[in-house]
C-alpha positions in Angstrom: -81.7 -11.1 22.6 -82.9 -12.6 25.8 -85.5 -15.9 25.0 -88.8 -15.4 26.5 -89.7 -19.2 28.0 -93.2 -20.6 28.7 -93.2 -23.0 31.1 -96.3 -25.4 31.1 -96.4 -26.9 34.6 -99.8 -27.8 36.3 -97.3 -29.0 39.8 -96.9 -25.8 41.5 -92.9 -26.7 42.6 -92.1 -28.4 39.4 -93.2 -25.0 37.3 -91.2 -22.8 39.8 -88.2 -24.7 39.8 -88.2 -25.0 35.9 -89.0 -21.6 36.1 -85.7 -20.6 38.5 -83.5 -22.7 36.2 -84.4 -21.2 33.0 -84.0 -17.5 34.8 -80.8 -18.5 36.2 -79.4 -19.3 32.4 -80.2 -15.7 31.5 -83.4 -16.6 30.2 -86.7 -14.9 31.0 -89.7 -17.1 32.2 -93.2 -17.1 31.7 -95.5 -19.7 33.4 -98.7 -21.2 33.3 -100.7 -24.0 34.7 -102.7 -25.6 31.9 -103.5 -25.3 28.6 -106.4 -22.4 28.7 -103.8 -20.2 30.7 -100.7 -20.8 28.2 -103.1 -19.8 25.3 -103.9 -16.4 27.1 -100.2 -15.7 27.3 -99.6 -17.4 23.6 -102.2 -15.0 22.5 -100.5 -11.5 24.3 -96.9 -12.4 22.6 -95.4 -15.7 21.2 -92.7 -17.2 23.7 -89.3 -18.2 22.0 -89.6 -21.6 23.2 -92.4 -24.1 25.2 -91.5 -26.4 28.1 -94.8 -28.5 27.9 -95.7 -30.5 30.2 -97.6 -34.3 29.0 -99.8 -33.9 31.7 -102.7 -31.3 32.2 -105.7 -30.8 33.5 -108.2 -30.3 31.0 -106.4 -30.3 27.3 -103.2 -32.0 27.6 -100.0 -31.1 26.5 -100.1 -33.2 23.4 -103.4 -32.2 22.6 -101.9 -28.3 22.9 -99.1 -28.8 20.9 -100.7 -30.2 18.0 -103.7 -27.3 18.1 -100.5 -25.1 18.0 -98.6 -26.5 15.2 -101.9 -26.3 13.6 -102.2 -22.8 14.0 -99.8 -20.5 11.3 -99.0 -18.1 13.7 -97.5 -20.8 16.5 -97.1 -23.4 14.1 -93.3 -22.6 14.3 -92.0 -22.0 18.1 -90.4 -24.9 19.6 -91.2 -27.2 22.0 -89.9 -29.3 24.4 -91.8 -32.0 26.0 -91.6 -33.0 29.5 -93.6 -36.3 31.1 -93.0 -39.4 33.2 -93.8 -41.2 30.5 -90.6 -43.4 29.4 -92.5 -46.0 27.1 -90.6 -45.5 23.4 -94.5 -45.1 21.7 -95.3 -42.6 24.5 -92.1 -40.6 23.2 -93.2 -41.1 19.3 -96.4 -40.3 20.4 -95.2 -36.8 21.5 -92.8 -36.2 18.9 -95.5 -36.9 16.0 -97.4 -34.2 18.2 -94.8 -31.4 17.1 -92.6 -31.4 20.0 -88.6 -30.7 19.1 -87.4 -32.6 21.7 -88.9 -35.3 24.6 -87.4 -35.4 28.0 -88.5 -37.5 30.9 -88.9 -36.6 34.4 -86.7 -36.9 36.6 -83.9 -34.9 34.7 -81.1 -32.5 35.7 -81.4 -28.8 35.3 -78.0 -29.2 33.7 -79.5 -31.5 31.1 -82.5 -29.5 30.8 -80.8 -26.3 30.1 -78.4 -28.9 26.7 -82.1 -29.8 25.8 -82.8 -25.3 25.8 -79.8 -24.8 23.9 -80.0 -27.4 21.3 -83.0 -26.7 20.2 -82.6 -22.8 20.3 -79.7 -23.3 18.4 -81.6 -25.5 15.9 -84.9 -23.6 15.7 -83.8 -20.0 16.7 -80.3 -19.5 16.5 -80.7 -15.3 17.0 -82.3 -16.7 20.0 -78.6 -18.2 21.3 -75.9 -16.6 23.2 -73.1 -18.1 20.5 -70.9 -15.9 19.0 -71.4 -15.6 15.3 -69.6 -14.7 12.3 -70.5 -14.3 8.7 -68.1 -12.3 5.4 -65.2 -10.6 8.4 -68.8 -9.9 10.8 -68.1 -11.2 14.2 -71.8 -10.8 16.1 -71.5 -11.5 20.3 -75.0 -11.4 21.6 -73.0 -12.1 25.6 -71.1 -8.7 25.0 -73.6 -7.0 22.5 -70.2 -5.8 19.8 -70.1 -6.6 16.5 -66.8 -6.1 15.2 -65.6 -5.9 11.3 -62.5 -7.3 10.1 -61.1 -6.0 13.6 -62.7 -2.8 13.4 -66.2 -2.1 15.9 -69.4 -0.9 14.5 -71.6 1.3 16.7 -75.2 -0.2 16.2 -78.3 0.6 18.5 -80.4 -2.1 20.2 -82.7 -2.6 17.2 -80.1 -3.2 14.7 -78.2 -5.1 16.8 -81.4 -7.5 16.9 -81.8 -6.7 13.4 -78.2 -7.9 11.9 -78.3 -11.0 14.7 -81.4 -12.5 13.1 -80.0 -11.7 9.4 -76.3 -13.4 10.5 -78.6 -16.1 12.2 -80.9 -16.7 8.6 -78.5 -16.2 5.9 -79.2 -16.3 2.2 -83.1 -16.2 3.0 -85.2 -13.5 1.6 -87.7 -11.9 4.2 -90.6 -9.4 3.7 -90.8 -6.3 5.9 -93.9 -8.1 7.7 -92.0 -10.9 8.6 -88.6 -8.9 10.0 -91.1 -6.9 12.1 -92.4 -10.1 13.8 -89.0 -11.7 14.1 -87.0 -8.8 15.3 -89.9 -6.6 16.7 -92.1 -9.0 17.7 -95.5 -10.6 16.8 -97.7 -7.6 18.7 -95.9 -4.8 18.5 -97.5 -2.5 15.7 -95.7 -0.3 13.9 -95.5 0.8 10.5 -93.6 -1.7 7.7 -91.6 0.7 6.2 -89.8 1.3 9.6 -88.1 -1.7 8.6 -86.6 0.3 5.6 -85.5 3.3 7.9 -83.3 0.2 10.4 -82.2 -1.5 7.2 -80.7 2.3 5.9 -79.4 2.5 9.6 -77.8 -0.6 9.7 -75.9 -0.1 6.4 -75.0 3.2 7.3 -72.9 1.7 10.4 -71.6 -1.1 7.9 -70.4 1.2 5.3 -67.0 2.0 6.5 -65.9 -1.9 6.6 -67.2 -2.4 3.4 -69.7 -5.0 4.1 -72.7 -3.5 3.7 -73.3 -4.7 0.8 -74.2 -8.0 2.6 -77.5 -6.4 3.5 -79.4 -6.5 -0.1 -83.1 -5.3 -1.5 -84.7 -7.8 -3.1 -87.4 -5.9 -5.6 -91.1 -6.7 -4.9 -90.1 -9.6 -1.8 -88.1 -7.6 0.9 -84.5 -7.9 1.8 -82.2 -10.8 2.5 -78.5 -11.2 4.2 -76.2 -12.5 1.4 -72.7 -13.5 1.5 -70.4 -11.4 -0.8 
């Protein structure tokens, strides 16, 4: 799954080089210049991750990411926070806010894109471009396969994203609501129980190795990726 990136830049260069780096990692950029403007987009569909910038005009960027940790929709999307600012309480400061991570200007694109990763990798690992493997699964999100004890499974795009995010989040039990807004996304609407028709699918394509078993009902809550 590509990451969808907002980047929060009010300095017209700064945003479309930020912007150029994240594209050039395989990532897809969104941009905005303030705070007004990155709710608008916020509000369409939630980005994967925030580069914030400290300051904006009007709200600033510590004052959005607190409103958006406050908020149970985006309370949970990271953020990265980009400033001048080197003082240590400046950094507290902007950690306490609900930023992930802190990084002061100037930086490297190179150290900017470790910052990306990490946190991707901490926050939303079906997000990341690792290769994964869980109970003889071997999950590459580069080459889109997922192999079985040396065997590949056929899956289409939805449950490739479907088994990533359950490889990414196991042991966790998730309700049909919540695997439409993680694997289909926050705005799309589309009936719940077309989760149950991808869940059939992807055990369908499991059966033959055995392992999907791994993919388990749980009555009355939703369905959850156990190891056997």
């Amino acid at each position: 799954m590509t990451a969808n990136i907002l980047v929060v830049e009010d300095e017209p260069a700064i945003q479309e080089l930020l912007a150029f780096n994240v594209t050039q990692c395989g990532y897809r950029a969104l941009q905005a210049s303030d705070a007004d403007s990155a709710l608008a987009l916020i509000n369409r569909a939630l980005p994967d991750l925030i580069l914030l910038d400290w300051m904006l005009p009007g709200m600033s960027g510590v004052e959005l990411a607190r409103r958006l940790r406050a908020d149970q929709r985006t309370h949970n999307i990271p953020i990265i926070m980009l400033t001048a600012r080197t003082d240590e309480r400046d950094k507290v400061l902007g950690l306490e806010s609900g930023a992930d991570d802190y990084i002061t200007k100037p930086f490297s694109p190179r150290e900017l894109m470790a910052r990306i990763r990490a946190v991707l990798r901490r926050r939303a690992p079906q997000m990341s471009d690792e290769l994964v493997r869980v109970e003889g699964l071997e999950l590459s999100p580069v080459t889109h396969r997922v192999n079985a004890s040396g065997q590949n499974i056929d899956l289409g795009p939805t449950e490739f994203r479907l088994l990533h995010f359950f490889m990414t989040h196991v042991e966790r039990v998730y309700s049909r609501s919540q695997l439409l807004d993680q694997v289909w996304g926050d705005h799309v609407f589309v009936e719940e129980r077309t989760v149950d028709v991808h869940i059939r699918r992807l055990r369908q394509a499991l059966e033959p190795s055995g392992l999907d078993s791994l993919v388990q009902t749980v009555r009355g809550s939703g369905y959850r990726f156990s190891r056997n």
